[in-house]
mmCIF file as gemmi writes it, N, C-alpha and C atoms, coordinates in Angstrom:
data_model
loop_
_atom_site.group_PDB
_atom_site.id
_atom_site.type_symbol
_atom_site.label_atom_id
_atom_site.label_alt_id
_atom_site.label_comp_id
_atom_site.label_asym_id
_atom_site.label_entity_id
_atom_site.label_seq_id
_atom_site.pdbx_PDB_ins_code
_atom_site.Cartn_x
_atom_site.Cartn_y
_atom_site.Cartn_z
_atom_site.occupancy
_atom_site.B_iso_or_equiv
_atom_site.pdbx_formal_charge
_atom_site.auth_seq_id
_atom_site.auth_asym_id
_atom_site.pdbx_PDB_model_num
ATOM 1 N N . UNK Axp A 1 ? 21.985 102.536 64.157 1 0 ? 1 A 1
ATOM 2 C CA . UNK Axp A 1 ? 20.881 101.792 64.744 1 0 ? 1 A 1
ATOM 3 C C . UNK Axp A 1 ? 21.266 100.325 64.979 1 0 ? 1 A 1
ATOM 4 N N . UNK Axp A 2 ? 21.48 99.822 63.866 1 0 ? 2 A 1
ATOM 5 C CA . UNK Axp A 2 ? 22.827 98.145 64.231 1 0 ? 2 A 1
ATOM 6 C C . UNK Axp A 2 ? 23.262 97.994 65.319 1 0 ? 2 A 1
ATOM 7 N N . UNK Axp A 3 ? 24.027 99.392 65.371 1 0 ? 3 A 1
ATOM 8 C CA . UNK Axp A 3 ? 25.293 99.184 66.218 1 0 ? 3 A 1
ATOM 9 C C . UNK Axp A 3 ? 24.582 99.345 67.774 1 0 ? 3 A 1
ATOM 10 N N . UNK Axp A 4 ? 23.257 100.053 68.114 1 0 ? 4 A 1
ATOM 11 C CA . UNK Axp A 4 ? 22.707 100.34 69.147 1 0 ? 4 A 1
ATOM 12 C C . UNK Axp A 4 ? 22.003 98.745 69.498 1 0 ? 4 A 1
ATOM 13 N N . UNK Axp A 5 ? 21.208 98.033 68.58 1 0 ? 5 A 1
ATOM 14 C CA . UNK Axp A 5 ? 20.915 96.647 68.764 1 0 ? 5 A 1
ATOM 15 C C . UNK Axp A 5 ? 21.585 95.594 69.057 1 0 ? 5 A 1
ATOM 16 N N . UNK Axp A 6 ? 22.849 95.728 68.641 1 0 ? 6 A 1
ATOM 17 C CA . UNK Axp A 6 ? 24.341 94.815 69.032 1 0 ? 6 A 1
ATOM 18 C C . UNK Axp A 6 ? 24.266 95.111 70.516 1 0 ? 6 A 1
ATOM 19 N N . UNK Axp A 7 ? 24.293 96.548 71.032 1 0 ? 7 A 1
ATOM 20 C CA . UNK Axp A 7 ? 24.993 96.679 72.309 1 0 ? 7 A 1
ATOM 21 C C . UNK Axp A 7 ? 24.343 96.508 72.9 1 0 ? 7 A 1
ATOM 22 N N . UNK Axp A 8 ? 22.708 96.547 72.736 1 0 ? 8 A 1
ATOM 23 C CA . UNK Axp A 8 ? 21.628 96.059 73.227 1 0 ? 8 A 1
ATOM 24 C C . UNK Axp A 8 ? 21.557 94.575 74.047 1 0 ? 8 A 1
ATOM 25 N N . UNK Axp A 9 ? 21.971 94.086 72.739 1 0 ? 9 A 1
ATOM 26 C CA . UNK Axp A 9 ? 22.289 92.518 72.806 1 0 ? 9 A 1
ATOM 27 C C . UNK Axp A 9 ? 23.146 91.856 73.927 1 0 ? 9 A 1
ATOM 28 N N . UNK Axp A 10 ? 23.755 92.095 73.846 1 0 ? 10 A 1
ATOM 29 C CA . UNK Axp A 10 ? 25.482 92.309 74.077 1 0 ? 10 A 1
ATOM 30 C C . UNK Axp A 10 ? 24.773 92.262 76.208 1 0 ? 10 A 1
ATOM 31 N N . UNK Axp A 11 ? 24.039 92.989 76.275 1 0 ? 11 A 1
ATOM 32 C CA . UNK Axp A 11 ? 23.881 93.743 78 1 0 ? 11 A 1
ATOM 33 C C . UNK Axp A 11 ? 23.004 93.048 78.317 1 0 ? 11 A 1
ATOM 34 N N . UNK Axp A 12 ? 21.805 91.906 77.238 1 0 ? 12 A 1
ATOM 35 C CA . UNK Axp A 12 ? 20.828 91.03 77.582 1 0 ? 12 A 1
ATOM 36 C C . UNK Axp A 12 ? 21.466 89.68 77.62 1 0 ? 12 A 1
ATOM 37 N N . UNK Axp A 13 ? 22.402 89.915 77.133 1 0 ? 13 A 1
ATOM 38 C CA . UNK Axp A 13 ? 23.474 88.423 77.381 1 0 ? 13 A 1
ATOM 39 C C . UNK Axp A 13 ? 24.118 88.828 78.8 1 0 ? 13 A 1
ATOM 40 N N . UNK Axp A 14 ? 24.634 89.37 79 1 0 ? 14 A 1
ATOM 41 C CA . UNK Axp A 14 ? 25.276 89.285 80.505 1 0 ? 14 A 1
ATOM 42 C C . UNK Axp A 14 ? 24.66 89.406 81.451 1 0 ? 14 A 1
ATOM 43 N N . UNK Axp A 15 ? 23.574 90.123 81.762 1 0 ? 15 A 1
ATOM 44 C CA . UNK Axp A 15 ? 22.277 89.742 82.587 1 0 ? 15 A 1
ATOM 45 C C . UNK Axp A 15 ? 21.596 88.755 82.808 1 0 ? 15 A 1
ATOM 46 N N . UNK Axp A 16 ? 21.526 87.927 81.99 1 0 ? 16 A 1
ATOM 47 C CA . UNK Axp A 16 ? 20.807 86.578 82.073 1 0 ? 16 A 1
ATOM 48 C C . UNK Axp A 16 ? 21.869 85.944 82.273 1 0 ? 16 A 1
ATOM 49 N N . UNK Axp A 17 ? 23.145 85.85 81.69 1 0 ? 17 A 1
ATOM 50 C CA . UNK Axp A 17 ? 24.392 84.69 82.409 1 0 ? 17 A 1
ATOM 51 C C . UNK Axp A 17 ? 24.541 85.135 83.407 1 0 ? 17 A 1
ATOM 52 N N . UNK Axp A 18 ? 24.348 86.305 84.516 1 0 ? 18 A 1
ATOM 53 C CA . UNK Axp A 18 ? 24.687 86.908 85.398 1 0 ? 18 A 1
ATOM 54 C C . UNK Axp A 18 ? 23.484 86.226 86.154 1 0 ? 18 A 1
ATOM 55 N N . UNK Axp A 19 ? 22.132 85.937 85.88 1 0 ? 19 A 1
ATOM 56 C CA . UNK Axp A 19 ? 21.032 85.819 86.767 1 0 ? 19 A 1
ATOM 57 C C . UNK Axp A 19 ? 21.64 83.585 86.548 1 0 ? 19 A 1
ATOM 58 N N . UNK Axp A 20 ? 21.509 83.514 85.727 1 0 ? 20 A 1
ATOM 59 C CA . UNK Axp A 20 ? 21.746 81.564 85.297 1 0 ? 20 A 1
ATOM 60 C C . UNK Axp A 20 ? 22.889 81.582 86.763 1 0 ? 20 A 1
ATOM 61 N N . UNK Axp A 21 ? 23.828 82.212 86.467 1 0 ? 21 A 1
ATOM 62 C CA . UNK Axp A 21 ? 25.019 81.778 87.054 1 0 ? 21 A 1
ATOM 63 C C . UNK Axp A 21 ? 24.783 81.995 89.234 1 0 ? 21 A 1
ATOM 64 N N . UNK Axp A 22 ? 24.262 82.987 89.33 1 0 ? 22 A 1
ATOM 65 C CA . UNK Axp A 22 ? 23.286 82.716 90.584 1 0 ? 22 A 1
ATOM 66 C C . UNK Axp A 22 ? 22.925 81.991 90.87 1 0 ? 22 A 1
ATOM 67 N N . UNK Axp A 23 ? 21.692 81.474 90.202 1 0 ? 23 A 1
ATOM 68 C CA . UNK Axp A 23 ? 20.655 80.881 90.146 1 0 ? 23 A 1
ATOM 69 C C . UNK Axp A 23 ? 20.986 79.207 90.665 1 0 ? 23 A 1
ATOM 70 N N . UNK Axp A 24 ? 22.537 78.794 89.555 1 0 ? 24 A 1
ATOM 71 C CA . UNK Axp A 24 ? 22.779 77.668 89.412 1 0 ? 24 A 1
ATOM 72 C C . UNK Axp A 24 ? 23.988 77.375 90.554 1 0 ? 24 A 1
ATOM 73 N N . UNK Axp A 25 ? 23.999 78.789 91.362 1 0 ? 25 A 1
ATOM 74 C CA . UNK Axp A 25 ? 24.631 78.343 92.822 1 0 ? 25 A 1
ATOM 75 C C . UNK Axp A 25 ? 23.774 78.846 93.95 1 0 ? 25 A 1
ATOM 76 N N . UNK Axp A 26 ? 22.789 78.455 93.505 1 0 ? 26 A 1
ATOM 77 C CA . UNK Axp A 26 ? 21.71 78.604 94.261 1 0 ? 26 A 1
ATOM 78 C C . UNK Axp A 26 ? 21.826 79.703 95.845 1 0 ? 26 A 1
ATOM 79 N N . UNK Axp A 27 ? 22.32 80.87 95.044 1 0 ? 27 A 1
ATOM 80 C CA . UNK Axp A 27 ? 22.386 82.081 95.594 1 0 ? 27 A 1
ATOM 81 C C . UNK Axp A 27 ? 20.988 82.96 95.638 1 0 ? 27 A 1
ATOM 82 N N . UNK Axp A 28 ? 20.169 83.206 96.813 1 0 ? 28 A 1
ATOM 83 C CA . UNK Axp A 28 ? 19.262 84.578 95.935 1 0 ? 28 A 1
ATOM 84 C C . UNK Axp A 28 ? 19.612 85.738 96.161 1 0 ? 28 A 1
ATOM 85 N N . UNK Axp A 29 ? 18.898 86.513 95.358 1 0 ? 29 A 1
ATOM 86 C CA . UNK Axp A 29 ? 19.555 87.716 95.525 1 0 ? 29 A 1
ATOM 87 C C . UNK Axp A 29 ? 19.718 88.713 96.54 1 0 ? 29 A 1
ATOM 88 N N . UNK Axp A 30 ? 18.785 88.25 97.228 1 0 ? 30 A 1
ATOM 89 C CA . UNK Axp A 30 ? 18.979 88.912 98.703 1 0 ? 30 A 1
ATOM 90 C C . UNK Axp A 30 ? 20.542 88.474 99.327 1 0 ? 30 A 1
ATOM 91 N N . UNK Axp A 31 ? 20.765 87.36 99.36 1 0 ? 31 A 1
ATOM 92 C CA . UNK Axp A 31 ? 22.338 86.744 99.653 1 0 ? 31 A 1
ATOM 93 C C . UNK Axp A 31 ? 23.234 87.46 98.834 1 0 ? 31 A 1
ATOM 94 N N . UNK Axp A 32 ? 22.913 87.551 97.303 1 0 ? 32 A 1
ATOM 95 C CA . UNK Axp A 32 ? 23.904 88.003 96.707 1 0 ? 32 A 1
ATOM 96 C C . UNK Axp A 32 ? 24.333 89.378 97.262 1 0 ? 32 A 1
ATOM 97 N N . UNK Axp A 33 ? 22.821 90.092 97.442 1 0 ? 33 A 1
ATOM 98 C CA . UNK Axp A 33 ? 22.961 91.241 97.877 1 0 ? 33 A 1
ATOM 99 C C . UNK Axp A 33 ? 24.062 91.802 99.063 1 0 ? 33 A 1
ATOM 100 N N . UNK Axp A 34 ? 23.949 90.453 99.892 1 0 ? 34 A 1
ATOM 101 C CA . UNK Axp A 34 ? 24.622 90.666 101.365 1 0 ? 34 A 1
ATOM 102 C C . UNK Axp A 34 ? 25.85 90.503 101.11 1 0 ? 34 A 1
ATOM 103 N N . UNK Axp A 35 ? 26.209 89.668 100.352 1 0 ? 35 A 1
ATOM 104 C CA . UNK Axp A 35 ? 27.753 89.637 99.949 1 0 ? 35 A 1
ATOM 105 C C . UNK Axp A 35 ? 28.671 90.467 99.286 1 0 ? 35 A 1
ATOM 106 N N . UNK Axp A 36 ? 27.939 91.669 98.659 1 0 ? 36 A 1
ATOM 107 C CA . UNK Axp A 36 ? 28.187 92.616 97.942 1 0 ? 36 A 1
ATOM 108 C C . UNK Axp A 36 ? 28.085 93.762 98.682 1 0 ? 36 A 1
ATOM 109 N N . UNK Axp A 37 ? 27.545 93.623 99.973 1 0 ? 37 A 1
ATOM 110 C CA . UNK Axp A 37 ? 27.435 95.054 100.826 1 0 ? 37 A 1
ATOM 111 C C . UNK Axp A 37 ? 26.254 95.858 100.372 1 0 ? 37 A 1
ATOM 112 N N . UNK Axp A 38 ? 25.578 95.732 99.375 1 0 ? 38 A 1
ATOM 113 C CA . UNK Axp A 38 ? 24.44 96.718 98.004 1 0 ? 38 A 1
ATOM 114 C C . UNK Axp A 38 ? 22.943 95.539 98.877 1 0 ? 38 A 1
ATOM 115 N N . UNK Axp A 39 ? 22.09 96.736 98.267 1 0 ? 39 A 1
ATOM 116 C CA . UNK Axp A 39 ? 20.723 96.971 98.455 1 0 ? 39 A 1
ATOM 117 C C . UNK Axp A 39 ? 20.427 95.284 97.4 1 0 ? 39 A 1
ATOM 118 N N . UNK Axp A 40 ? 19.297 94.942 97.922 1 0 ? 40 A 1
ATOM 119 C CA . UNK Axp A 40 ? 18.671 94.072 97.222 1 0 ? 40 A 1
ATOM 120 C C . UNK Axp A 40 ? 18.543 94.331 95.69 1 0 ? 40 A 1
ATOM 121 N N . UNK Axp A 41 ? 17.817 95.76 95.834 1 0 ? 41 A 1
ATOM 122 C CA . UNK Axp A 41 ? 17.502 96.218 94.639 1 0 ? 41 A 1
ATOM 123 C C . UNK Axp A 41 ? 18.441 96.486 93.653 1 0 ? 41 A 1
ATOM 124 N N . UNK Axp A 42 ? 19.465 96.724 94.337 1 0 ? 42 A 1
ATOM 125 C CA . UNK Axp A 42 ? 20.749 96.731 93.595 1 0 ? 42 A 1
ATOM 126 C C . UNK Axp A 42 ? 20.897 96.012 92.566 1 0 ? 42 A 1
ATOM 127 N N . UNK Axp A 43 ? 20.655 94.328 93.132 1 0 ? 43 A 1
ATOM 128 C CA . UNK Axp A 43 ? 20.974 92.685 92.313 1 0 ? 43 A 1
ATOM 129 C C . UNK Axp A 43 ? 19.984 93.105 91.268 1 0 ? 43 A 1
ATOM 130 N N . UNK Axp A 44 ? 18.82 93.192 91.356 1 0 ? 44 A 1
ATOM 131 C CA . UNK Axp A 44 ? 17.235 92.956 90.7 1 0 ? 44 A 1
ATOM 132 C C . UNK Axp A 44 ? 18.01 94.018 90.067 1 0 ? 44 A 1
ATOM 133 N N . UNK Axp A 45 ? 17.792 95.13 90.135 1 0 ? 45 A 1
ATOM 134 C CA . UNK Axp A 45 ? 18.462 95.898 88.813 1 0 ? 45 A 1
ATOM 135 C C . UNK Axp A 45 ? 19.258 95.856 87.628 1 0 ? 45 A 1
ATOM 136 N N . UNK Axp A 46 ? 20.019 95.414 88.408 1 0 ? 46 A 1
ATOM 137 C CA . UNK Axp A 46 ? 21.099 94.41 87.258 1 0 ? 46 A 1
ATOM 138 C C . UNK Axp A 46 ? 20.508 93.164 86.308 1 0 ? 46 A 1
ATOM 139 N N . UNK Axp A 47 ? 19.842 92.738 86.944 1 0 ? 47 A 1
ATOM 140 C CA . UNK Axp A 47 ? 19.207 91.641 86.365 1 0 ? 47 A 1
ATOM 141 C C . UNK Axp A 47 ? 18.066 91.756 85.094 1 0 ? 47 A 1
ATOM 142 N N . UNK Axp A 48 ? 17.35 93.064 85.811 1 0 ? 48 A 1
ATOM 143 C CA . UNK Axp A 48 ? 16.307 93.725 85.091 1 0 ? 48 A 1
ATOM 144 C C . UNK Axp A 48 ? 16.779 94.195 83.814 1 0 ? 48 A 1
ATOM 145 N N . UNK Axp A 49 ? 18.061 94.793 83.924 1 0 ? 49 A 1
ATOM 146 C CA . UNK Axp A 49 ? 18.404 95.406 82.684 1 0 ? 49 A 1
ATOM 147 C C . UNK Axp A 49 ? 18.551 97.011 83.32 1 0 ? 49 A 1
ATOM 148 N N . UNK Axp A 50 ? 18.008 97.709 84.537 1 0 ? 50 A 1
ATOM 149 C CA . UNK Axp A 50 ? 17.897 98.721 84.667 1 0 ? 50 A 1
ATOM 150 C C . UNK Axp A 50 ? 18.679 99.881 85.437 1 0 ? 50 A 1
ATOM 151 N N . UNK Axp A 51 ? 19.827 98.677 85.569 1 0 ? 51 A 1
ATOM 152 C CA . UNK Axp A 51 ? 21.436 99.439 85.539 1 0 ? 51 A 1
ATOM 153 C C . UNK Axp A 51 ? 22.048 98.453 85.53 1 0 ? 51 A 1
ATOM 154 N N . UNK Axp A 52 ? 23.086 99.091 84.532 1 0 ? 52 A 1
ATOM 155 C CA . UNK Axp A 52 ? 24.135 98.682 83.879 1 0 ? 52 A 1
ATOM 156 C C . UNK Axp A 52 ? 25.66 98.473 84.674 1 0 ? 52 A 1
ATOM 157 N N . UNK Axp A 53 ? 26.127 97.583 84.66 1 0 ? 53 A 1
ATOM 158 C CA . UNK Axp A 53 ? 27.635 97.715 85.76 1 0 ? 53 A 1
ATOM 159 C C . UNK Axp A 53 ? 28.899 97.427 84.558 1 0 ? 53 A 1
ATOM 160 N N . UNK Axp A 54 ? 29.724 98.475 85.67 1 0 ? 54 A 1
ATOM 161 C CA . UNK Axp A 54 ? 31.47 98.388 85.113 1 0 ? 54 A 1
ATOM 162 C C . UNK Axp A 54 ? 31.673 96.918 85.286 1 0 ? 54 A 1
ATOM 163 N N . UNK Axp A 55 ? 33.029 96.853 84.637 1 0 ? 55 A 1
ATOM 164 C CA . UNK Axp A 55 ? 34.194 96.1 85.121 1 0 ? 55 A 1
ATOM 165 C C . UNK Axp A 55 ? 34.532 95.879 86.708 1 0 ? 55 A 1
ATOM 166 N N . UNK Axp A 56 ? 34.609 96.628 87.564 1 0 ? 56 A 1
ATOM 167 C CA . UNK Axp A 56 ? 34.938 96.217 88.769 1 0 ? 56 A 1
ATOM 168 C C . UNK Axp A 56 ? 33.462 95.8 89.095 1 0 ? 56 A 1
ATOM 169 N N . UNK Axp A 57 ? 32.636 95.971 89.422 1 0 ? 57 A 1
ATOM 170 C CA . UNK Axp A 57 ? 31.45 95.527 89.632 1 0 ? 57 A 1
ATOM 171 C C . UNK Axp A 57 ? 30.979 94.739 89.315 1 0 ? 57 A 1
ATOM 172 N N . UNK Axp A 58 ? 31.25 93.87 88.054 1 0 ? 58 A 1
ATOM 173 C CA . UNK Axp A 58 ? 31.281 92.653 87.159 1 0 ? 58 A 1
ATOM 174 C C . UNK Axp A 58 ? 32.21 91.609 88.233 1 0 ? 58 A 1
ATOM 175 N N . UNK Axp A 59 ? 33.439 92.297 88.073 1 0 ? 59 A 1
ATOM 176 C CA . UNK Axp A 59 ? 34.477 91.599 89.16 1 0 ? 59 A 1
ATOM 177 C C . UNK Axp A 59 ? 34.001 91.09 90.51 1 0 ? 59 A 1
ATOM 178 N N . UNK Axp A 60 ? 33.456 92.061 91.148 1 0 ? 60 A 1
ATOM 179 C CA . UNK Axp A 60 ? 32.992 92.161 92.243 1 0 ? 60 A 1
ATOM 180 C C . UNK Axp A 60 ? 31.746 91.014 92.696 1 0 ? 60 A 1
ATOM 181 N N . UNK Axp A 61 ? 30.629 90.802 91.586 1 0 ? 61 A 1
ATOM 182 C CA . UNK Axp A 61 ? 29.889 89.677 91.433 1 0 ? 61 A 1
ATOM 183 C C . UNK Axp A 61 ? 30.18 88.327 91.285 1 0 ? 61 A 1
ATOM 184 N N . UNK Axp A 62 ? 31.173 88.583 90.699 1 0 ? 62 A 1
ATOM 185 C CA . UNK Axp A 62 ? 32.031 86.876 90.435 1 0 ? 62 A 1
ATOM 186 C C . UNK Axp A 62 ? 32.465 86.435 92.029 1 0 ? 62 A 1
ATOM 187 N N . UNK Axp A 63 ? 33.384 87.627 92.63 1 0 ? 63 A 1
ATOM 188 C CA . UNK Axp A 63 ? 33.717 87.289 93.607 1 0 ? 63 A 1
ATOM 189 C C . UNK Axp A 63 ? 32.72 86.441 94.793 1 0 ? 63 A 1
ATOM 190 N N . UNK Axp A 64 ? 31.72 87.253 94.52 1 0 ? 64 A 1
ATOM 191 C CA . UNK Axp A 64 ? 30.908 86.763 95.511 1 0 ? 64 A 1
ATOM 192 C C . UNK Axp A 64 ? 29.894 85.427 94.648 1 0 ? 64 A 1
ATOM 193 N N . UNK Axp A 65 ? 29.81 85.374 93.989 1 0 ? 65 A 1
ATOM 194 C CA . UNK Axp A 65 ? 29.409 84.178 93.778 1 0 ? 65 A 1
ATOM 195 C C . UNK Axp A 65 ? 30.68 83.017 93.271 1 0 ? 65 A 1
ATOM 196 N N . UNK Axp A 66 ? 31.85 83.54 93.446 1 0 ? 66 A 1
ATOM 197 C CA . UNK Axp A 66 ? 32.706 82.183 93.715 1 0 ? 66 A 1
ATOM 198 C C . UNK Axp A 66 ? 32.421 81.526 92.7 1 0 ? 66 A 1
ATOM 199 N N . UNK Axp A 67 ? 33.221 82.367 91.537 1 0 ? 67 A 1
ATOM 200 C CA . UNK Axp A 67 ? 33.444 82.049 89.755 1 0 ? 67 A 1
ATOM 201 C C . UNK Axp A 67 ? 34.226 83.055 89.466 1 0 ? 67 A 1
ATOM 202 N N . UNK Axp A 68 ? 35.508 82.893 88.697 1 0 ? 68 A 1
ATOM 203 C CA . UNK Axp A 68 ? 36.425 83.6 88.575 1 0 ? 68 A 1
ATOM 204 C C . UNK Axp A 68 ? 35.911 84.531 86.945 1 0 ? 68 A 1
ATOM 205 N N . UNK Axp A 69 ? 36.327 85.829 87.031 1 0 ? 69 A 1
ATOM 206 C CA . UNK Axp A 69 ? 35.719 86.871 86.247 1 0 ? 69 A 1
ATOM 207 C C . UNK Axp A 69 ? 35.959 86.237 84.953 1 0 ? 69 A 1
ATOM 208 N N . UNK Axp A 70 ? 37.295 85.57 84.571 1 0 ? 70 A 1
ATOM 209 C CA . UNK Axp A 70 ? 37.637 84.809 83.119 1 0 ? 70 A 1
ATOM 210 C C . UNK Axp A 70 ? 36.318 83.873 82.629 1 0 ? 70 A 1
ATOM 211 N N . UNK Axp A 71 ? 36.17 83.182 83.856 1 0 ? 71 A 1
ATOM 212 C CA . UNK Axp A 71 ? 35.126 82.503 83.349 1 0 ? 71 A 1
ATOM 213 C C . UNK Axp A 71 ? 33.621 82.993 82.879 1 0 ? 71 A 1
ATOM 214 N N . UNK Axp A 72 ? 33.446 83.776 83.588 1 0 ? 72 A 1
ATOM 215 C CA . UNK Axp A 72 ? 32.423 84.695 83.218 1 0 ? 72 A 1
ATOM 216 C C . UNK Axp A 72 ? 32.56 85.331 81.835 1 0 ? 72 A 1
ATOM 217 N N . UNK Axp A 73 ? 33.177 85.985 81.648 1 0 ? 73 A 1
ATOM 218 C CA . UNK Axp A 73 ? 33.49 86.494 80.056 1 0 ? 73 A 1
ATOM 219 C C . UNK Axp A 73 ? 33.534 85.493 79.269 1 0 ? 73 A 1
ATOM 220 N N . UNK Axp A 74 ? 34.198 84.848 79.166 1 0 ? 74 A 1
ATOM 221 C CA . UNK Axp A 74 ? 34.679 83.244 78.45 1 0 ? 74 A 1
ATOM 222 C C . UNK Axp A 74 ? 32.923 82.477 77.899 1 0 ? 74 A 1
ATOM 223 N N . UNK Axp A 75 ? 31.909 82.593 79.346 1 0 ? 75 A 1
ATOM 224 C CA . UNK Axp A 75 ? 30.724 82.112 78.935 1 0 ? 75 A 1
ATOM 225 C C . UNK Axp A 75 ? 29.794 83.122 78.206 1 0 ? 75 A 1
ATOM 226 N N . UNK Axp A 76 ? 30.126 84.226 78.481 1 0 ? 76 A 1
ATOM 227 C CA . UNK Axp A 76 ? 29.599 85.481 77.748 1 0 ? 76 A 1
ATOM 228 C C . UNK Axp A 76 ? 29.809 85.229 76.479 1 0 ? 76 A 1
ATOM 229 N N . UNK Axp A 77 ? 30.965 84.996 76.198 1 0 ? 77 A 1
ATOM 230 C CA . UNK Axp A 77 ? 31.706 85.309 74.685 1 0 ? 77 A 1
ATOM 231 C C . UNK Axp A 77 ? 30.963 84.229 73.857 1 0 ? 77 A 1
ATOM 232 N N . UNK Axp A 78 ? 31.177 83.141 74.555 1 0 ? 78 A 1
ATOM 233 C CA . UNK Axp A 78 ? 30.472 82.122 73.629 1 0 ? 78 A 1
ATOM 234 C C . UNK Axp A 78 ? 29.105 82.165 73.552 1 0 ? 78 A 1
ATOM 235 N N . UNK Axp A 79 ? 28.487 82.566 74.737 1 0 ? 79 A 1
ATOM 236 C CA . UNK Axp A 79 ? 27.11 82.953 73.971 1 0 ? 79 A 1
ATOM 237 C C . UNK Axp A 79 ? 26.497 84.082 73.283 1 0 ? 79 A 1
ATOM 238 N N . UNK Axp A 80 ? 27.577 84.546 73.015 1 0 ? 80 A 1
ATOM 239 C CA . UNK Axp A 80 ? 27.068 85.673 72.058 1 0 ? 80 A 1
ATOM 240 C C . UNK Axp A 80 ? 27.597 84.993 70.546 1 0 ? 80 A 1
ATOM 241 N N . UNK Axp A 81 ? 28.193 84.022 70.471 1 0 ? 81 A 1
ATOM 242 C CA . UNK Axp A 81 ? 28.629 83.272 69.175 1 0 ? 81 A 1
ATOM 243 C C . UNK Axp A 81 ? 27.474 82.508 68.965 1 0 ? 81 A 1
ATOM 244 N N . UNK Axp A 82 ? 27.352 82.063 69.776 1 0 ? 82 A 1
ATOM 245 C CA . UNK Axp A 82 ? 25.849 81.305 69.701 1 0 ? 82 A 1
ATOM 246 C C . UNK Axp A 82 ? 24.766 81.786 69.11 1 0 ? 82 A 1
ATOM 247 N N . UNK Axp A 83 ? 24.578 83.183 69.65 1 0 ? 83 A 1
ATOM 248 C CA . UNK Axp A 83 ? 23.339 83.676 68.812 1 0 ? 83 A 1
ATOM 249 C C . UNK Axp A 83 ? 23.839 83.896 67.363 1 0 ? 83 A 1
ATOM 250 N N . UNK Axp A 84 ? 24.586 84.622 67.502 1 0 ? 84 A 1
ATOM 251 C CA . UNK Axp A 84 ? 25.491 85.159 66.103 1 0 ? 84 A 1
ATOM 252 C C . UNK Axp A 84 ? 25.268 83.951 64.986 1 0 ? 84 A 1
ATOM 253 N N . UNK Axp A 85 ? 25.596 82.952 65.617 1 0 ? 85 A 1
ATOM 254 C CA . UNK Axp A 85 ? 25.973 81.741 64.626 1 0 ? 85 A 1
ATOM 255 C C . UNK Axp A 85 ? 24.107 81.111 64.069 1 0 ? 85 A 1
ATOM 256 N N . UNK Axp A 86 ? 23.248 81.443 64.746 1 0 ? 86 A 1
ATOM 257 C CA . UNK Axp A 86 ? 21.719 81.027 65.024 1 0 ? 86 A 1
ATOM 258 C C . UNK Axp A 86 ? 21.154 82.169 64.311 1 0 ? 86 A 1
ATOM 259 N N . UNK Axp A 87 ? 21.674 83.433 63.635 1 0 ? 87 A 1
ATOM 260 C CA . UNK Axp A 87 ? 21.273 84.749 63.269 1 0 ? 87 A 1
ATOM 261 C C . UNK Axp A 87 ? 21.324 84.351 61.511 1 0 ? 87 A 1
């Protein structure tokens, strides 16, 4: 059950750095959408929590919002220390 709340965790952190990091290149998601070739609903899904994406698809978002995937993980990582460290 832990281990299901961690991973929980874990997928509400990259969704919200995934929506911040948009947001703060003042992309919407309809744009994001277009840059990705995918349905609007596509973005909002992701965002929602109500599908989950690989690695290339992770990749694939960076690309288009013009932030390299390292960095993305890199801000992930630390905010999951963050909570950790606040727990």
């Amino acid at each position: 059950m832990e281990e299901q709340k961690e991973r929980n965790r874990e997928y509400v952190a990259l969704r919200s750095l995934l929506r911040a990091i948009r947001k703060e290149a003042g992309v919407s998601q309809t744009e994001l959408a277009t840059r990705l070739g995918v349905p609007q609903s596509f973005v909002s899904k992701v965002e929602s929590g109500e599908r989950r994406i690989d690695i290339v698809e992770l990749r694939r978002i960076c690309v288009a919002l013009e932030c390299s995937l390292g960095h993305v993980i890199a801000l992930f990582e630390r905010n999951l220390n963050e909570v950790k460290e606040t727990n």
